[in-house]
C-alpha positions, 0 to 999 in steps of 0.5 A: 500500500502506498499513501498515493493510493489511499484516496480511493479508500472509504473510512471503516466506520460510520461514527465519523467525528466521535472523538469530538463527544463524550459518549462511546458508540455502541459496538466499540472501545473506548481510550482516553489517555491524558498526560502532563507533559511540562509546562509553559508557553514554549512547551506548549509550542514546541509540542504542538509544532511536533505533533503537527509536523508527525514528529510524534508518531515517528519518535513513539516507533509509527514511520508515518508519511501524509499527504499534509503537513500540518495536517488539514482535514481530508489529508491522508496519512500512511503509518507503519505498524511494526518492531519501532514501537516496541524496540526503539532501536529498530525505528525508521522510516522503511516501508516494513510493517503492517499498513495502517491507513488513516484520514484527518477528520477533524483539526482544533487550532485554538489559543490553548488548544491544538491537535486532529483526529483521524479515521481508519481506512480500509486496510487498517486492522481497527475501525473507528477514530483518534485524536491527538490534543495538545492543551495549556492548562493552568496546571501544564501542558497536556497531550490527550489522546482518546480512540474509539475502535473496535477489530476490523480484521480477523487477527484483530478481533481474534485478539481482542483484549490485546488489542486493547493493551496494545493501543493503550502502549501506543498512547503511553509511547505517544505521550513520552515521545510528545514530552521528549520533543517539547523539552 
């Protein structure tokens, strides 16, 4: 799968832009993850410049490659799920790993908020959404990141709470690689 041919790909799901809402829609997961990440204007500035630029994918293990940055709605993005988010030391920008196909739904650009959301496309091995906010707060700097998904393949379903496991690792190694930038 190549970024050039996601164009062509339809969301997973229905529930397009159930990260903007509180409430989980029927037949799926939920995660929400908030951490402090520092504190301060440049904080604040640096990790949404890394978050908007997919520094933080790619230093939390996820090579990713999009058809924008800063991301706008619409735009496509490519990651690869593979051994970078688990080993550090095998993070790169190869073209190995498991394809997982998103589309920006929704960006925030606001004073003390910034960040987007992305929808599965086909091919990804989850259905649903995921957001990634950056917030000034009067305690910090915070990155939520919240998902709503549920298994679109065979392996995924089979899976089931490992999944689950493995999504709540992936925002945990977000959030520090976040952190890590902003310093």
């Amino acid at each position: 799968m190549r970024l050039e041919d996601l164009a062509r790909l339809r969301f997973t799901y229905d529930e397009v832009g159930c990260t903007d809402y509180d409430e989980t829609p029927e037949g799926y997961h939920r995660l929400e993850y908030r951490e402090r990440i520092g504190a301060g204007d440049e904080v604040f500035r640096r990790a949404a410049d890394a978050l908007l630029a997919w520094r933080m994918h790619r230093a939390a293990g996820i090579p990713v490659t999009a058809t924008s940055t800063p991301p706008e709605v619409g735009t496509d993005s490519l990651g690869r799920l593979g051994p970078g988010l688990l080993v550090p030391p095998l993070r790169t920008r190869t073209q190995l790993g498991l394809p997982i196909p998103c589309r920006v739904v929704r960006v925030v650009d606001e004073p003390d908020r910034v960040g987007f959301a992305y929808g599965t496309l086909q091919g990804h091995p989850e259905a649903g959404e995921e957001s990634f906010l950056v917030s000034r707060d009067s305690d910090g700097v915070h990155v939520t990141i919240r998902a709503y998904s549920r298994g679109a393949t065979w392996y995924t379903r089979v899976a089931g709470p490992l999944t689950r496991m493995a999504q709540h690792y992936a925002a945990t190694r977000y959030a520090a690689a976040l952190r890590h930038l902003a310093a």
